[in-house]
C-alpha positions in Angstrom: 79.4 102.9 62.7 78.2 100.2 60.2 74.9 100.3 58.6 73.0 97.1 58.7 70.9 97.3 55.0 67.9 95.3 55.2 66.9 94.2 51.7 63.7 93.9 50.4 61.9 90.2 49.3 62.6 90.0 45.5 59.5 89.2 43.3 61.3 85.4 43.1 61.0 84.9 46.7 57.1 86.4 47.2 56.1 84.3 44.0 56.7 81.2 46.1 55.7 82.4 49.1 52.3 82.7 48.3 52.5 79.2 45.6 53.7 77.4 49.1 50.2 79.3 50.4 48.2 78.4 47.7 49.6 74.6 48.0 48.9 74.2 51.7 45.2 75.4 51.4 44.8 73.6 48.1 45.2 70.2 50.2 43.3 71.3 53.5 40.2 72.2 50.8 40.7 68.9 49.4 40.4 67.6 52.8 37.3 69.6 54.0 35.5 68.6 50.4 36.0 65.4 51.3 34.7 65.2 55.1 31.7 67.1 54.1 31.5 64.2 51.1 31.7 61.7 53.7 29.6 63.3 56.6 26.4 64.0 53.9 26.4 60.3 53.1 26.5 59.3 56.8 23.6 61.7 57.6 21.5 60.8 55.0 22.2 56.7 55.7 21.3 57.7 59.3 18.3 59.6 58.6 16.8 56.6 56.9 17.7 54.5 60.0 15.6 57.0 61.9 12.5 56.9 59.9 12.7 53.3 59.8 13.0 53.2 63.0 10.4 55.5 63.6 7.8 53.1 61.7 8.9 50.0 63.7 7.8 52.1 66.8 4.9 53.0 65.3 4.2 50.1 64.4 4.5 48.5 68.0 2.8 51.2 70.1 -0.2 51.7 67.7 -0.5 47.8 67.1 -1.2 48.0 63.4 1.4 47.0 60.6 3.0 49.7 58.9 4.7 49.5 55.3 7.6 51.6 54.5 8.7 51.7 50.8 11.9 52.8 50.0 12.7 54.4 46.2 15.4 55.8 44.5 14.7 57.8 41.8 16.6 61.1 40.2 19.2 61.3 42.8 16.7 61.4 45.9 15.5 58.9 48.4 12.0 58.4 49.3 10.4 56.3 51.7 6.6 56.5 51.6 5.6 55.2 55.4 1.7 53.8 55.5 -0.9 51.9 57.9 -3.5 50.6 55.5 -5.3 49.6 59.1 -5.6 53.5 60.4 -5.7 55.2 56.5 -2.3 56.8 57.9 0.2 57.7 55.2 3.4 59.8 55.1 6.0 60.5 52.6 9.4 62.3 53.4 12.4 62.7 50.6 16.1 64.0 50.8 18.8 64.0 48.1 21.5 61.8 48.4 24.5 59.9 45.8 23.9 56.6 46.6 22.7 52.7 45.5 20.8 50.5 47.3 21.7 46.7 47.1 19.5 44.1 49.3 21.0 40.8 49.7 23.9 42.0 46.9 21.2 42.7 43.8 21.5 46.4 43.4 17.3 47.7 43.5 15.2 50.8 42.5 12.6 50.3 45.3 12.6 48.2 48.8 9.4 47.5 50.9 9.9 46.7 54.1 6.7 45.3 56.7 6.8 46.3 59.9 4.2 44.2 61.8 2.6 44.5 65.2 4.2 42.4 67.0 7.2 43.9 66.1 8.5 41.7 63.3 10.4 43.0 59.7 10.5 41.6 56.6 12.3 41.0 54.5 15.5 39.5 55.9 18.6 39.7 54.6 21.4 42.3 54.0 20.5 46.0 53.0 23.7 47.7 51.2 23.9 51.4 51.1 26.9 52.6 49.2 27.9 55.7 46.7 31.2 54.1 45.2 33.7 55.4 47.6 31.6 54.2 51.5 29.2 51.9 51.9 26.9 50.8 55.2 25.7 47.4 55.5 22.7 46.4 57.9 21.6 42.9 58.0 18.0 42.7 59.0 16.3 42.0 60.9 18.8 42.3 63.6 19.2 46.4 63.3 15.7 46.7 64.3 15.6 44.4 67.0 12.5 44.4 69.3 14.5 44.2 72.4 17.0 46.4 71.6 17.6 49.2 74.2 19.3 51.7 72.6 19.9 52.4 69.0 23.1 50.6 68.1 25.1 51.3 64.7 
């Protein structure tokens, strides 16, 4: 009867088993970084949607203008939301990498009215970008009075 030897994995062939490992989750961590990159910058364009949106419905059920200020300053966003008519103010922040540009001029600060009858201004474009993405609304037509449901 014959032996069958079974020889062991030399050093050469584990080395580039585990550099072919190291290679495959290098590129699905670049990946992930990326998505999470991506989905931070969506969420935090989105939550300003929401609290804009929030003071145009404010603004129609409690039949009062409301002003909404948008800053950026040190890497955060805030949007200080008041009604001058009902001494109502709120302020709400989150960090996020991005510019603002309205109608192509990149700005600091944005004020936007929202008036009782349901009206915005300013008009124009509102950029958000952070080099790589960017999200463009043209207003007023995102905040549309009649608008059903909330549209992207």
């Amino acid at each position: 009867m014959k032996t069958i030897f079974k020889r062991p994995f030399t050093l050469l062939e584990i080395l580039i088993g585990i550099l072919l490992i190291a290679l495959v989750s290098g590129a699905i961590g670049l990946r992930v970084g990326k998505g999470i990159e991506e989905k931070k910058f969506s969420s935090s364009v989105d939550r300003l949607f929401v609290e804009l949106e929030a003071c145009r419905r404010l603004s129609l059920n409690a039949q009062a203008d409301w002003i909404a200020i948008l800053e950026k300053k040190e890497g955060k966003f805030f949007l200080h939301k008041s009604c001058p008519e009902m001494q109502k103010a709120v302020s709400v922040s989150w960090s996020t990498s991005c510019k603002i540009h309205f109608n192509q001029e990149e700005v600091s600060a944005l004020s936007f009215q929202f008036s009782a009858s349901g009206k915005l201004s300013p008009q124009g474009i509102l950029t958000l970008s952070d080099g790589k993405r960017k999200i463009t609304w043209t207003l007023p037509d995102r905040f549309s009075v009649f608008e059903g449901v909330l549209a992207r």
